[in-house]
C-alpha positions as CSV (number, residue, x, y, z in Angstrom):
1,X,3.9,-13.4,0.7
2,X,2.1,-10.1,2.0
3,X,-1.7,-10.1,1.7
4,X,-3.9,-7.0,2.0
5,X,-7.9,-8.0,3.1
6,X,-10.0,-5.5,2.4
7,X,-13.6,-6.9,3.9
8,X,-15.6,-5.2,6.2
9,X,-17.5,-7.6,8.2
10,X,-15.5,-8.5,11.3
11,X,-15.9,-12.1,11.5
12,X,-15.4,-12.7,7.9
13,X,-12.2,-10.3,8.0
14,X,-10.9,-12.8,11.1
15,X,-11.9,-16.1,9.2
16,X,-9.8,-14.6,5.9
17,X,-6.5,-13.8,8.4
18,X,-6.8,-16.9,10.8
19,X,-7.0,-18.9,7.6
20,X,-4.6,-17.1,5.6
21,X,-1.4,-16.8,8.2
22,X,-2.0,-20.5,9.0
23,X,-1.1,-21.0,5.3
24,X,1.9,-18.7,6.2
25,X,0.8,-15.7,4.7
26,X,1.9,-12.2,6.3
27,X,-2.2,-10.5,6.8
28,X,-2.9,-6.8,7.0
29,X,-6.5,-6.0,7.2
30,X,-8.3,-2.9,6.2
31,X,-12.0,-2.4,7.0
32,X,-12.9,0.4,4.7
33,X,-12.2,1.1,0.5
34,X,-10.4,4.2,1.0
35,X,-8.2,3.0,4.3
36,X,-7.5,-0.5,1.5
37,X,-6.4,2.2,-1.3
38,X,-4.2,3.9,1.1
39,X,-2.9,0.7,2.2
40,X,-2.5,-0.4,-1.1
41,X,-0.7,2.4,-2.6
42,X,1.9,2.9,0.5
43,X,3.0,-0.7,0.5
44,X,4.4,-3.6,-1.3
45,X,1.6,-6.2,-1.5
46,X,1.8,-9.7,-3.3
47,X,-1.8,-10.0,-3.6
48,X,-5.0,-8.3,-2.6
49,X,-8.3,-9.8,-1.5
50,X,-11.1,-7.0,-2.0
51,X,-14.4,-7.5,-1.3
52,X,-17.1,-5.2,-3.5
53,X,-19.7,-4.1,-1.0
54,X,-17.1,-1.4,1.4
55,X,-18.3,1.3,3.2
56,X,-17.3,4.7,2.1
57,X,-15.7,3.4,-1.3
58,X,-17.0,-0.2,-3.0
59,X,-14.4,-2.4,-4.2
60,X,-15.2,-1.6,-8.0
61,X,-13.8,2.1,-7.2
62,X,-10.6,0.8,-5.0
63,X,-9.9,-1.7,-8.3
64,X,-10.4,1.1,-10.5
65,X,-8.5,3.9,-8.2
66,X,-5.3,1.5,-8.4
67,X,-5.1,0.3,-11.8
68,X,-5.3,3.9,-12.8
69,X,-2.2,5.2,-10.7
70,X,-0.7,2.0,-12.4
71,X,-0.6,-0.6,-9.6
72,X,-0.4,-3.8,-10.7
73,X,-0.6,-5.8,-7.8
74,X,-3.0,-8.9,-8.4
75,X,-6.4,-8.6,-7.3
76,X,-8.8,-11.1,-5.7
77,X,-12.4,-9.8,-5.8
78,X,-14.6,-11.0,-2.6
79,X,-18.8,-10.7,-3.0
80,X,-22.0,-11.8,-2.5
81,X,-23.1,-10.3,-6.1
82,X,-23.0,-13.4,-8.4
83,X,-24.6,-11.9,-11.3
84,X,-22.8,-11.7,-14.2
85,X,-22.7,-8.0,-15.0
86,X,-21.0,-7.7,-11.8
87,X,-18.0,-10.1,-12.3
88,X,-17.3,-8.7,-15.6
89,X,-17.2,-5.3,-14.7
90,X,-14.5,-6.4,-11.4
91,X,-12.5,-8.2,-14.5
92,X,-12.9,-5.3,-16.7
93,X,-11.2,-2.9,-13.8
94,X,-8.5,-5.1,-13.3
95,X,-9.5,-7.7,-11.4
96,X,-7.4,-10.9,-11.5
97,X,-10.2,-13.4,-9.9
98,X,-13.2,-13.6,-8.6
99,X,-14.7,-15.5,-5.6
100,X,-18.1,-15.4,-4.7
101,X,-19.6,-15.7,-1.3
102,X,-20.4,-18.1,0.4
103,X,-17.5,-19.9,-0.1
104,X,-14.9,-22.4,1.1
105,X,-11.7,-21.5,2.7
106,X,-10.1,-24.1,0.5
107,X,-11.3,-22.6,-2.8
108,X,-9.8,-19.0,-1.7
109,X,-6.5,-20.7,-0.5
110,X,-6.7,-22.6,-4.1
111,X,-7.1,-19.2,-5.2
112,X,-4.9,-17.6,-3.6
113,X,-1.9,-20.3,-4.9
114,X,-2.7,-20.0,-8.3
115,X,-2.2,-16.0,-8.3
116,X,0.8,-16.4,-6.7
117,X,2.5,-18.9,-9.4
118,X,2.3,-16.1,-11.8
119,X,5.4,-14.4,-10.4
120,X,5.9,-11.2,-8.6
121,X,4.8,-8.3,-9.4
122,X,6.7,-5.6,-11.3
123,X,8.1,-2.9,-9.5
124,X,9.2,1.0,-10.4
125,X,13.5,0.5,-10.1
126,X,13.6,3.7,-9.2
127,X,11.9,6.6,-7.6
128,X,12.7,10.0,-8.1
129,X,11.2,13.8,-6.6
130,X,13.3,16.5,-8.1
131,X,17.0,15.7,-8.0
132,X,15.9,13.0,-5.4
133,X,16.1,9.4,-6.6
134,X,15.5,6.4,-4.2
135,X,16.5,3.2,-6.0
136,X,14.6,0.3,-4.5
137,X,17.1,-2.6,-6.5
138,X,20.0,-0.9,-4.1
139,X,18.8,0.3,-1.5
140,X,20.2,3.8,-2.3
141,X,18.7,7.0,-1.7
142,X,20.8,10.0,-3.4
143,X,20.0,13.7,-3.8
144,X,22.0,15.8,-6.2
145,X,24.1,12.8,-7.1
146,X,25.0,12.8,-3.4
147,X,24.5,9.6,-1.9
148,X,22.0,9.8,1.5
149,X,23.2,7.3,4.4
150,X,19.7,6.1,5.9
151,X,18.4,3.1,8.2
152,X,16.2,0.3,7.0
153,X,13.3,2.2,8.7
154,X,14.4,5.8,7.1
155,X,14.6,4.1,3.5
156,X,11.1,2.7,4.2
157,X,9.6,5.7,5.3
158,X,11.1,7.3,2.4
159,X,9.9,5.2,0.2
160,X,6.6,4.9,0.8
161,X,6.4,9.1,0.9
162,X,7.8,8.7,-2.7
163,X,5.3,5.9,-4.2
164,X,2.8,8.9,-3.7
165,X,4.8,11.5,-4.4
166,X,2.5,15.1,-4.5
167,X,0.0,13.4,-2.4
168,X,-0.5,13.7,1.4
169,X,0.2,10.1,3.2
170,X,-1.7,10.0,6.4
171,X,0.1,9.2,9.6
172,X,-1.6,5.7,10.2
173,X,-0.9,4.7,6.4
174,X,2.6,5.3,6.8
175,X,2.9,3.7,10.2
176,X,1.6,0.7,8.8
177,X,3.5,1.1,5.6
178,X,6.7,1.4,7.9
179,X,6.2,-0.7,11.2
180,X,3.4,-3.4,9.8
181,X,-0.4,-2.9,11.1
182,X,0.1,-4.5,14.3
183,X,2.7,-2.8,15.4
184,X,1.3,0.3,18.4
185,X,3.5,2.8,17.1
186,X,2.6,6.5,18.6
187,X,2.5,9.5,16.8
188,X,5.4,11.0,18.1
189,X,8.0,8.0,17.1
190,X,6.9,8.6,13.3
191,X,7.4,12.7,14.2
192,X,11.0,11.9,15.0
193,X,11.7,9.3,12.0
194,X,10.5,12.0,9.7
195,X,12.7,14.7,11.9
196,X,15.8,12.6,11.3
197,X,15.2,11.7,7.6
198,X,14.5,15.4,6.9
199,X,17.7,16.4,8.6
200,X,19.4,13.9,6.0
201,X,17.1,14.3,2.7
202,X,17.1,18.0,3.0
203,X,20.3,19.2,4.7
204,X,21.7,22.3,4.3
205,X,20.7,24.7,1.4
206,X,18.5,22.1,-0.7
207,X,14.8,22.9,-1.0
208,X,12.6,21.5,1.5
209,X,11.1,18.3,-0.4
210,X,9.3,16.3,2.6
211,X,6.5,18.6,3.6
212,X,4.1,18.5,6.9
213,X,0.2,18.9,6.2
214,X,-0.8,20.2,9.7
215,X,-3.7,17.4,11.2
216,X,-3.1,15.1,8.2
217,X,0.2,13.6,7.6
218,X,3.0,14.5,5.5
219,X,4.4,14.4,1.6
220,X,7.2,14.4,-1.0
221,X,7.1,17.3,-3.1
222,X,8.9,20.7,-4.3
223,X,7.8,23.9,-1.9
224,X,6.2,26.2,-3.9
225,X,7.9,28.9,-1.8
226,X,11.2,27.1,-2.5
């Protein structure tokens, strides 16, 4: 199972992964509600633990960012607010559970457990960007009815450029979408994976769907000069 921790106190955020990969759990980490959206909504996750109190963006407004864009991966809230207005507001955004703080490790692994018996999370079959359809049950990508040869990193890449499609992906969110968080990717390796899947994706006389936004990253979408 892949975890997304969203907590923003450093020793608490290594308790959560030291506990939670010796259970076998695959850990990314963000420190931050808006770097935890973007993780959120440019990979597959099987469960996420948010805590509430985030700088920049609380975990109320990450809960109620996804559920609105339709993500429906479970959601494990983390806080020090035990009063009762708070929890049902978290369950009222979408939450799935609710821990409070302080806490054992072996009542958020119990946790944890139980979320996971309910199955995996529904997932979109398909994808699709103008005549661009990426089908994620067959590991096609085809354009125009023309089926698109790509590598297990191109069809990732792609793929998480589509789950946002219209919206500009950051560089590190689709490093770590692509190659995992611990991974030291540079810049310039995901500047040639995007050259190459480009070259494929829109060949020849097709209008340009994968865009760069100078500074910021890049995105799926029609030119409007095309």
């Amino acid at each position: 199972m892949k975890l997304l921790v969203v907590e923003d106190e450093p020793k608490m955020a290594a308790l959560l992964r030291k506990g939670l990969e010796e259970e076998g759990y695959a850990v990314t980490v963000a420190a931050d509600g808006p770097t935890g959206l973007e993780y959120a909504q440019t990979s597959d996750f099987d469960l996420i633990v948010l805590d509430v109190m985030l700088p920049r963006m609380d975990g109320f407004e990450v809960a109620r960012r996804l559920r609105a864009r339709h993500n429906r991966t479970p959601i494990l809230m983390l806080t020090a607010r035990d009063a009762a207005p708070d929890v049902v507001k978290g369950l009222n955004l979408g939450a799935d559970d609710y821990v409070t703080k302080p806490f054992s490790l072996e009542i958020l692994l119990a946790r944890v457990r139980a979320v996971a018996r309910r199955g995996p999370i529904a997932q979109p079959v398909r994808l699709r960007v103008a005549d661009l359809v990426l089908d994620l049950g067959t590991h096609e990508a085809i354009r125009g009815g023309e089926r698109i040869p790509l590598t297990k990193t191109e069809f990732s890449l792609l793929e998480a450029l589509m789950r946002r499609a219209g919206q500009v992906v950051e560089r590190a969110a689709l490093i770590e979408a692509v190659w995992g968080f611990e991974k030291d990717i540079e810049s310039n390796t995901l500047d040639a994976f995007i050259s190459l899947l480009r070259s494929k994706v829109d060949h020849g006389s097709r209008p340009k769907l994968i865009q760069t936004v100078r500074g910021i990253g890049f995105s799926v979408r029609m030119d409007r000069d095309a």
